[in-house]
C-alpha positions as CSV (number, residue, x, y, z in Angstrom):
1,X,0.0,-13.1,0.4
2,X,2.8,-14.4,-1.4
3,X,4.4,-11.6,-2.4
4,X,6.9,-12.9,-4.6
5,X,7.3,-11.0,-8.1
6,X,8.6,-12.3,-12.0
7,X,7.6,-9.3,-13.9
8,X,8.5,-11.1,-17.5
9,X,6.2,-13.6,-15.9
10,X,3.6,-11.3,-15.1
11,X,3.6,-9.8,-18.2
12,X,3.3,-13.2,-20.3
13,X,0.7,-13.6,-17.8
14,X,-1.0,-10.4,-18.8
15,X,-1.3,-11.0,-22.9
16,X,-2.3,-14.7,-22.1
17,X,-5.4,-13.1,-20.1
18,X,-5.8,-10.8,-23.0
19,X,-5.8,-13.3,-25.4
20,X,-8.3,-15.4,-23.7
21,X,-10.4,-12.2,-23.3
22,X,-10.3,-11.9,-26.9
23,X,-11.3,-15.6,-27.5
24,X,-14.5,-14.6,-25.3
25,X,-13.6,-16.5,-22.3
26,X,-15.9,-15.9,-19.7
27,X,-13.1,-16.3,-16.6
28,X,-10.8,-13.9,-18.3
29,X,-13.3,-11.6,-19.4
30,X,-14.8,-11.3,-15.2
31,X,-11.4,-10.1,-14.8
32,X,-11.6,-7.4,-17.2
33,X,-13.6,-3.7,-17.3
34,X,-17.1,-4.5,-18.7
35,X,-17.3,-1.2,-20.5
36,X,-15.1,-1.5,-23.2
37,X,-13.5,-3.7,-25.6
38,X,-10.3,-6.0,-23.3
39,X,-7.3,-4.3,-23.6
40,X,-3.7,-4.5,-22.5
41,X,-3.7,-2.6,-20.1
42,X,-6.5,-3.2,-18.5
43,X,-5.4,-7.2,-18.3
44,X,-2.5,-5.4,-16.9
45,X,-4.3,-3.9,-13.9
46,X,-5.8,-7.3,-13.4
47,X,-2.7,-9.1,-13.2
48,X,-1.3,-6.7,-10.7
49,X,-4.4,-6.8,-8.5
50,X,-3.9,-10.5,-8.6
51,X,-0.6,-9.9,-7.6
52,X,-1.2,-7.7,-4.2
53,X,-0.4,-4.2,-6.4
54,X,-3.3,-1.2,-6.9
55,X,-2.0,-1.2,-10.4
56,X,0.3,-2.2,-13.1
57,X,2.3,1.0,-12.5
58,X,2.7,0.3,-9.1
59,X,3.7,-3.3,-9.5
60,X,6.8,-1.8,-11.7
61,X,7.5,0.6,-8.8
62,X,7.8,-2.1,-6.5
63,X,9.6,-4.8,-9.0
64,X,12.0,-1.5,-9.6
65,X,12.7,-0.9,-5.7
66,X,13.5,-4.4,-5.0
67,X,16.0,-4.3,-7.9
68,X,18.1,-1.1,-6.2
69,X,18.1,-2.8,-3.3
70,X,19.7,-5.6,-5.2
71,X,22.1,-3.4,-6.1
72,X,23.1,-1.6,-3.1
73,X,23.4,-5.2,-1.5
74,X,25.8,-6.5,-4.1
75,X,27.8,-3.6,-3.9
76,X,28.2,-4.4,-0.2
77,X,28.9,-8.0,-0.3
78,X,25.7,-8.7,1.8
79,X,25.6,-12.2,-0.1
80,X,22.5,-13.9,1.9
81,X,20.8,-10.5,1.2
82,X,21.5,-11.0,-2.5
83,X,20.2,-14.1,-2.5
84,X,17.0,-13.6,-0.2
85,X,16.1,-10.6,-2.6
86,X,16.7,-13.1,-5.7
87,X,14.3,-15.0,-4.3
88,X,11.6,-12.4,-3.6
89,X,11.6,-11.6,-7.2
90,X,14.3,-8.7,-7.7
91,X,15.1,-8.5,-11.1
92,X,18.7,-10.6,-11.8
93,X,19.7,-7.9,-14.3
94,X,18.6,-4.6,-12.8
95,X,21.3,-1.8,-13.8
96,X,22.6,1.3,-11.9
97,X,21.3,4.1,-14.0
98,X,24.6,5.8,-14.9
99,X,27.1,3.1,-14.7
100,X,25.0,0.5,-16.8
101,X,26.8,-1.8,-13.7
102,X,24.3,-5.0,-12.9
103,X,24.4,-6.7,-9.8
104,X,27.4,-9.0,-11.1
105,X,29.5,-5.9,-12.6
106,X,29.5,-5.1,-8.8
107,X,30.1,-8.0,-6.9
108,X,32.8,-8.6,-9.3
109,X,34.5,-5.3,-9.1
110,X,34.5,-5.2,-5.3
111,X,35.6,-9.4,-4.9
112,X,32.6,-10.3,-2.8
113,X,33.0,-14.0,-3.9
114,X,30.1,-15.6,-2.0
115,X,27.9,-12.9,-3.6
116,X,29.2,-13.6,-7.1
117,X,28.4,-17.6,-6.4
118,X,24.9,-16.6,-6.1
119,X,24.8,-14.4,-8.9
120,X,26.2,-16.8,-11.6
121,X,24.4,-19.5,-10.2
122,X,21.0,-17.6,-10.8
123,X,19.4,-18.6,-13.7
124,X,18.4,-15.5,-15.4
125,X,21.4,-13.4,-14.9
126,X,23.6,-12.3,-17.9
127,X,26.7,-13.4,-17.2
128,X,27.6,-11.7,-20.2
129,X,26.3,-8.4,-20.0
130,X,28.6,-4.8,-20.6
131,X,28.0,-2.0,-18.4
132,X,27.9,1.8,-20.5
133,X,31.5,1.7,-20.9
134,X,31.6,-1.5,-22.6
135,X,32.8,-3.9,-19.5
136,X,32.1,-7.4,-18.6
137,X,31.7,-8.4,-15.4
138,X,35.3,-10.0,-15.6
139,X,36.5,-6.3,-17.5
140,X,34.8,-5.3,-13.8
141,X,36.8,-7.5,-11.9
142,X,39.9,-5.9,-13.5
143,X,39.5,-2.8,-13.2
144,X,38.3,-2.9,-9.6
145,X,40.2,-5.8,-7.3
146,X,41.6,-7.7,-9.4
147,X,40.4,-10.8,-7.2
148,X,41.5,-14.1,-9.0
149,X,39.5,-16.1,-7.6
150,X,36.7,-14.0,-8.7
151,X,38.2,-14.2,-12.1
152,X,38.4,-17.4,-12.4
153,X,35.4,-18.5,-11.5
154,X,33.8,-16.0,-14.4
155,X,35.9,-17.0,-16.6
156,X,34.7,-21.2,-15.9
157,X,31.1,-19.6,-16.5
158,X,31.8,-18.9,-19.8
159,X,33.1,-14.4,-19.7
160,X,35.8,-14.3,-22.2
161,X,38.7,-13.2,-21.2
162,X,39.8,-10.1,-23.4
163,X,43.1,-8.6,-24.0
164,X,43.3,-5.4,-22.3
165,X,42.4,-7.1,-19.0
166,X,46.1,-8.9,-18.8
167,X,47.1,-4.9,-18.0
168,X,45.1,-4.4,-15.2
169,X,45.8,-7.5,-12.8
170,X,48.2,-9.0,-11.1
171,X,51.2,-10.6,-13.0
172,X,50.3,-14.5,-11.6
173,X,47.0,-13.7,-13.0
174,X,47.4,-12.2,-15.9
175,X,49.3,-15.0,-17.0
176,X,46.4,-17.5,-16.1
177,X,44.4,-14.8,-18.4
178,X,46.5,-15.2,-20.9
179,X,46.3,-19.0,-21.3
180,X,42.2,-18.5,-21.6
181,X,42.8,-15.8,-24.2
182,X,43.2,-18.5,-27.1
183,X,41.3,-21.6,-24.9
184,X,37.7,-22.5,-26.5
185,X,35.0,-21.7,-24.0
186,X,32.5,-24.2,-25.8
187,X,31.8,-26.5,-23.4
188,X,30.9,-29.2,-26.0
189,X,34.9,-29.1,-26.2
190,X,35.5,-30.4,-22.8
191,X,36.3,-34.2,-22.2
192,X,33.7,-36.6,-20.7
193,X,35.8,-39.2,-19.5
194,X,33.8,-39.5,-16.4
195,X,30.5,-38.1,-17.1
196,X,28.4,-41.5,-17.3
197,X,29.6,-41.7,-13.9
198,X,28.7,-38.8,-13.0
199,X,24.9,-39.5,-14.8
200,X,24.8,-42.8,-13.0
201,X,25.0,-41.1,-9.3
202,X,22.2,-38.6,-10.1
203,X,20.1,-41.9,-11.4
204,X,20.9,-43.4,-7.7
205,X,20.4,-40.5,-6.1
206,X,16.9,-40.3,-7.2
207,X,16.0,-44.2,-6.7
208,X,17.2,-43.7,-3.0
209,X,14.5,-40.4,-2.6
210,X,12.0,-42.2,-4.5
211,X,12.3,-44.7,-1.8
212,X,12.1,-42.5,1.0
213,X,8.8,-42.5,3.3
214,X,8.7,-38.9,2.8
215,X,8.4,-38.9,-1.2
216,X,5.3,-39.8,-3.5
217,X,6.5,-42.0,-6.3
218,X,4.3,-43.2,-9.4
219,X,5.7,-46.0,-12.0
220,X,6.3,-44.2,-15.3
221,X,7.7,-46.2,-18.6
222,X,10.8,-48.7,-17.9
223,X,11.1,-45.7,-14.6
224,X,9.2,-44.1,-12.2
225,X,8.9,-40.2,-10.9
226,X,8.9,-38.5,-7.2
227,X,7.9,-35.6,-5.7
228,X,9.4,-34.7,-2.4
229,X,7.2,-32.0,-1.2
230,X,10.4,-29.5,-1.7
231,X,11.0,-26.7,-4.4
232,X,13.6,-27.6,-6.0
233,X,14.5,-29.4,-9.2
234,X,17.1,-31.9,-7.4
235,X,14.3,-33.4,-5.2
236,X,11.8,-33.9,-7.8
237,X,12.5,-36.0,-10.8
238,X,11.4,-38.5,-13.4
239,X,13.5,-42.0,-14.5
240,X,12.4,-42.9,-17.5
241,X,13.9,-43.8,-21.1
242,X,11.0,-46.0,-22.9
243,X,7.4,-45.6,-22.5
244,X,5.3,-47.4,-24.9
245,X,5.0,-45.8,-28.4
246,X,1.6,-45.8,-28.8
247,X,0.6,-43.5,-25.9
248,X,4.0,-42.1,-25.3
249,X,2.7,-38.7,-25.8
250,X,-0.3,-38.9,-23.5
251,X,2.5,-40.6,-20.8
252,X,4.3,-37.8,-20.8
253,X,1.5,-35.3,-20.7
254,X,0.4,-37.5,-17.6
255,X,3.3,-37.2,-15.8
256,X,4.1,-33.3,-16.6
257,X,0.8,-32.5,-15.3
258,X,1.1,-34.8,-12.1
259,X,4.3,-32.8,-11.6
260,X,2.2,-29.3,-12.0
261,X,0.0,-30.0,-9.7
262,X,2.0,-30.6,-6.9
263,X,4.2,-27.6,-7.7
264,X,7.1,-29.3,-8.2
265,X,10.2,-28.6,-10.3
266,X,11.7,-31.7,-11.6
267,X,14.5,-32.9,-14.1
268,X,13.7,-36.1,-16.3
269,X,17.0,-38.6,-16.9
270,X,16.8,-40.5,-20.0
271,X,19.7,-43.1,-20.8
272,X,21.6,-42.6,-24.3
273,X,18.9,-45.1,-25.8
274,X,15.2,-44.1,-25.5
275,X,11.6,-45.7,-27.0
276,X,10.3,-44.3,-28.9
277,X,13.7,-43.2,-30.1
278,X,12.2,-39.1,-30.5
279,X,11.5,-39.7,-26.8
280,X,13.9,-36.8,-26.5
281,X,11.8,-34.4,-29.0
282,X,8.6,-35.1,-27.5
283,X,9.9,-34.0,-24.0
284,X,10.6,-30.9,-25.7
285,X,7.2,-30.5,-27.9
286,X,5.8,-31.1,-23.9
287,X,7.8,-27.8,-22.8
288,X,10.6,-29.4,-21.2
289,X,14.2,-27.8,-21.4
290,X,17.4,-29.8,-22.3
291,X,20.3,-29.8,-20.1
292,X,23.4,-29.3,-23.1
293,X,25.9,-26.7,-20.6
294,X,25.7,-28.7,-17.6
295,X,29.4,-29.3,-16.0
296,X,30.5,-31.3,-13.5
297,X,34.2,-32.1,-12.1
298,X,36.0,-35.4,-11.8
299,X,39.1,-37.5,-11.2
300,X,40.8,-40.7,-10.4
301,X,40.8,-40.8,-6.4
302,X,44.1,-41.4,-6.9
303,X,45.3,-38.7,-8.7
304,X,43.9,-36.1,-6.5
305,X,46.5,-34.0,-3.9
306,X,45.2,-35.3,-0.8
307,X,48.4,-33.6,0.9
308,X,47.5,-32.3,4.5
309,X,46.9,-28.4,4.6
310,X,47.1,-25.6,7.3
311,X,43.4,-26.3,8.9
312,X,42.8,-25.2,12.4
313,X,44.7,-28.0,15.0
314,X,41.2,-28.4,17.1
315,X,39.5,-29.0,14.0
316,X,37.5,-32.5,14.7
317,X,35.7,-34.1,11.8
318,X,32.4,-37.0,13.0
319,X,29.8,-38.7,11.1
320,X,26.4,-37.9,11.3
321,X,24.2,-40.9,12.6
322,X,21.1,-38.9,13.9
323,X,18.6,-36.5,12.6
324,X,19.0,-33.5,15.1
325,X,22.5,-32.9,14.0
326,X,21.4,-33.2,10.8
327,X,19.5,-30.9,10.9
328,X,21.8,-28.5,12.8
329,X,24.1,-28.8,9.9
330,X,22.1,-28.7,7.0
331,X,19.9,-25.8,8.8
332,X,17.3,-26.7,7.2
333,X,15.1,-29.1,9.1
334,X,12.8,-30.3,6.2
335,X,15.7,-31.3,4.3
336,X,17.3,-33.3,7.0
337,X,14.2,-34.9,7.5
338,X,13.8,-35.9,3.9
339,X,18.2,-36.9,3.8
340,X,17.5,-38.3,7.3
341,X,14.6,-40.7,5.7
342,X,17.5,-42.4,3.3
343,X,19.1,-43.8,5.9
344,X,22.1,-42.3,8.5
345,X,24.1,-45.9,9.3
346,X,27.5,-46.1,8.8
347,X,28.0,-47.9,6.0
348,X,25.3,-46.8,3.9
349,X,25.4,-45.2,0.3
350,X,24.4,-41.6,1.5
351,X,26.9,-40.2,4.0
352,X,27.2,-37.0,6.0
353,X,30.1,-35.6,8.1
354,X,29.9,-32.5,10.2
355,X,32.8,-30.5,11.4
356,X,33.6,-29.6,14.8
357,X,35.3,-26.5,16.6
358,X,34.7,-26.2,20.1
359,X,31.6,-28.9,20.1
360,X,30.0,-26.1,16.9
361,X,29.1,-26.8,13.9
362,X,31.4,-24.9,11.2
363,X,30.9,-27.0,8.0
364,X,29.4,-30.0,6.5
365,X,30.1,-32.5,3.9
366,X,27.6,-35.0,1.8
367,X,28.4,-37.8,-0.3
368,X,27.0,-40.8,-2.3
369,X,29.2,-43.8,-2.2
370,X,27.8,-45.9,-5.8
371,X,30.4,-48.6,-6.6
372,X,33.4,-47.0,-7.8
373,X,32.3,-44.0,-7.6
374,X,31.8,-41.5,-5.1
375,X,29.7,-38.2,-5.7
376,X,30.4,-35.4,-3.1
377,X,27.0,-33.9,-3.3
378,X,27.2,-31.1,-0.9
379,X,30.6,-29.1,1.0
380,X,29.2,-26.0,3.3
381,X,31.4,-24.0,5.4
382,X,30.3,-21.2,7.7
383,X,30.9,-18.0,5.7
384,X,32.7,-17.2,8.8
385,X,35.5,-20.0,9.5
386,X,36.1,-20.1,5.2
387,X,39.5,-20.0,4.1
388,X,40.9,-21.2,7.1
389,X,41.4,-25.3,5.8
390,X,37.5,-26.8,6.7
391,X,36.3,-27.0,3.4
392,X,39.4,-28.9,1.9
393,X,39.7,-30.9,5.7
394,X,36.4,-32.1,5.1
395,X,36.6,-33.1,1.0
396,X,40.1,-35.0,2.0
397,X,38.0,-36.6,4.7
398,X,34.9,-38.0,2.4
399,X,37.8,-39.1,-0.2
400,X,39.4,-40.9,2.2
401,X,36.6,-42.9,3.8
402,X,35.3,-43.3,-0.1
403,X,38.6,-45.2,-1.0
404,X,37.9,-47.3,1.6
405,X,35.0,-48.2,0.9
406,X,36.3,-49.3,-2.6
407,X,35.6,-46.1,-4.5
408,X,38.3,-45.1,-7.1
409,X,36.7,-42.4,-9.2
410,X,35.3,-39.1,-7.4
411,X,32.6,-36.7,-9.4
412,X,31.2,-33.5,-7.9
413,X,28.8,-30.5,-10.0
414,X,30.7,-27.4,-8.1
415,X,29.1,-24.2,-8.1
416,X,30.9,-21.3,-10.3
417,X,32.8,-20.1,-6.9
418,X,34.0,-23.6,-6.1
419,X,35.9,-24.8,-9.0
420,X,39.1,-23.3,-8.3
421,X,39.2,-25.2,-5.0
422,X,38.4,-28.5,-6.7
423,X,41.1,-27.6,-9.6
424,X,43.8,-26.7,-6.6
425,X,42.8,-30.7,-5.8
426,X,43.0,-32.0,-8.7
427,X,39.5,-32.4,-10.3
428,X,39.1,-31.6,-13.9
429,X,36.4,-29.9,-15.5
430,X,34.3,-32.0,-17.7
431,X,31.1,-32.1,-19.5
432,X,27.7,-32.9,-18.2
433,X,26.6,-36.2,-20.6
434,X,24.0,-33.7,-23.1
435,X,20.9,-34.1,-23.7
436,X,20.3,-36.5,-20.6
437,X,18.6,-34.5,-18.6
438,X,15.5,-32.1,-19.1
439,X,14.3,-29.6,-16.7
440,X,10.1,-29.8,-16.8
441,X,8.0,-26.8,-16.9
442,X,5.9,-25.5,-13.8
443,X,3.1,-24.1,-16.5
């Protein structure tokens, strides 16, 4: 049994059954006790049964449970903990019962980066939550270590940087604090001088999977939309900015539901210019959710520091040309098998790079060569060789074989924890194009 929990879920899940009860549905109302009129609670109990629990109490017990042990792992550092419990349903934003500290208060206090990169990454956290005494998580990080790259990367998720917090740090970083004291946070500030180049890769990206042998594709519009048999948003998608007025509505219905079905979550790219031209507001009417904070980083090839760095001297860096070690970088043998599918020659537009100590695997690098431009889609380091050179060996690497293949313009979407490495390079912040891309709903 999948024993996976949402609780806000469950609960939406548990007044939709009641409402259908209500209406006289005879599914819901099977679900329900016979002798008496449906109530909350008892569509409570019934979503908890469904959900492997003796009863809705229980279900909180367990939902509560999970959520110290979120805790107690973020204190720690145990990052791959964090995010396996994430996963099994902990609750993002569970508190400690005095401290008012969330799972990010911690991590942040006690400069477990990794940990932190999976906390601001998670969807449903509040980055911006205060503890009882009134702290950020970046008020956290001050008051505990002090760590600046923790700071900075909550402070390029949005935290505002607040006064007092210049006396509690370092002097280096509390004059970086400083310059973010007066500095807008609103992303709709920040330049997009690449980010139709950074659009166009994602549109390649998802030709080349909707190609692969692996995917199911379907002709939608002036597009088309894949599904990749995988759980995750960047391997499902939907192409597509005109559909024919008429029956637009229905079109998009189709698709959404075709997407449902397969359990798969998917983003929709639409160009600047859509038929019908409300394209955009029907994808939302459909339960779709626009993509207006997405960032990505980008530069001139050329302007980049591509200066050598300390990186260990047996440090060897190869191509990938065949699935098995593939699939002993990614670790993930269904995703080499679908990045496998797209092709592994030399000279093709999807390119991997493994890097070697001692014959092992210690990192890996991905990047999509379209034109001029040259997307690095993924950089993994082992957690234990970081901070040693790999990561910035390997980037320098992909750059350099990117140039030659005639690329001038490199474009990357970091996670939080990564963009002060990219920034020490010399990529630049910059706006995701808005309203060009739209998550779809699973319900």
């Amino acid at each position: 049994m999948d024993r996976r929990i949402d609780v806000d879920r469950a609960r939406r899940d548990a007044k939709a059954l009641l409402r259908a009860a209500r209406a006289g549905d005879p599914e819901a109302l099977a679900r329900l006790r016979s002798d008496r009129e449906p109530c909350l609670a008892d569509a409570q109990h019934a979503v908890a049964r469904g959900l492997g629990e003796r009863s809705w109490p229980a279900l909180l017990a367990r939902v509560d449970a999970i959520g110290r042990e979120l805790l107690d792992a973020a204190r720690a550092g145990r990052a791959e903990d964090v995010y396996r419990l994430l996963e099994a349903g902990a609750p993002p934003n569970a508190r400690e019962p005095e401290s008012g500290d969330s799972a990010l208060h911690l991590a942040a206090a006690h400069g477990w980066l990794d940990t932190l990169d999976y906390l601001v990454g998670w969807m449903p956290v509040d980055k911006h939550a205060r503890n009882a005494a009134g702290r950020t998580a970046l008020g956290a990080c001050a008051e505990g270590t002090g760590d600046p790259a923790v700071a900075k990367v909550l402070v390029s998720v949005g935290v505002e940087v607040e006064p007092w917090m210049c006396d509690h740090v370092s002097d280096e970083l509390a004059a970086w604090l400083r310059g973010h004291l007066v500095r807008s946070r609103d992303r709709g500030e920040l330049p997009e001088r690449f980010s139709e180049a950074a659009w166009g890769a994602k549109v390649v990206l998802f030709g080349l999977i909707a190609r692969s042998p692996v995917a199911e594709t379907r002709i939608v519009g002036d597009g088309f939309a894949f599904v990749t048999g995988r759980f995750d948003n960047t391997r499902n998608g939907v192409v597509c900015s005109r559909l024919p007025g008429q029956d637009a509505d229905e079109q998009v219905a189709s698709v959404l539901g075709w997407l449902r079905e397969r359990r798969a979550p998917a983003q929709w790219l639409l160009e600047p210019g859509t038929e019908p031209r409300d394209l955009r507001e029907r994808l939302v009417r459909a339960g779709c959710q626009p993509e207006r904070a997405a960032v990505h980083m980008a530069a001139r090839i050329a302007d980049l520091d591509v200066s050598p760095r300390h990186a260990p001297g047996e440090l060897e860096i190869v191509p990938i040309h065949d699935l098995r070690a593939l699939a002993e970088a990614l670790g993930d043998p269904d995703e080499a098998r679908l990045l496998g599918s797209l092709g592994l020659q030399a000279a093709g537009p999807l390119r991997h790079h493994r890097a070697l100590l001692g014959g092992r695997t210690v990192g890996f690098v991905s990047m999509l060569i379209d034109g001029a431009t040259v997307e690095v889609l993924e950089l993994e380091v082992d957690a234990a060789e970081r901070r040693r050179g790999i990561g910035r060996a390997l980037v320098l690497h992909a750059l350099g074989e990117a140039a030659a293949a005639g690329c001038a313009v490199a474009t990357i979407a970091p996670t939080p924890a990564t963009v002060p490495f990219y920034e020490a390079l010399g990529l630049m912040l910059e706006r995701y194009p808005p309203d060009r891309c739209y998550y779809t709903p699973l319900e």
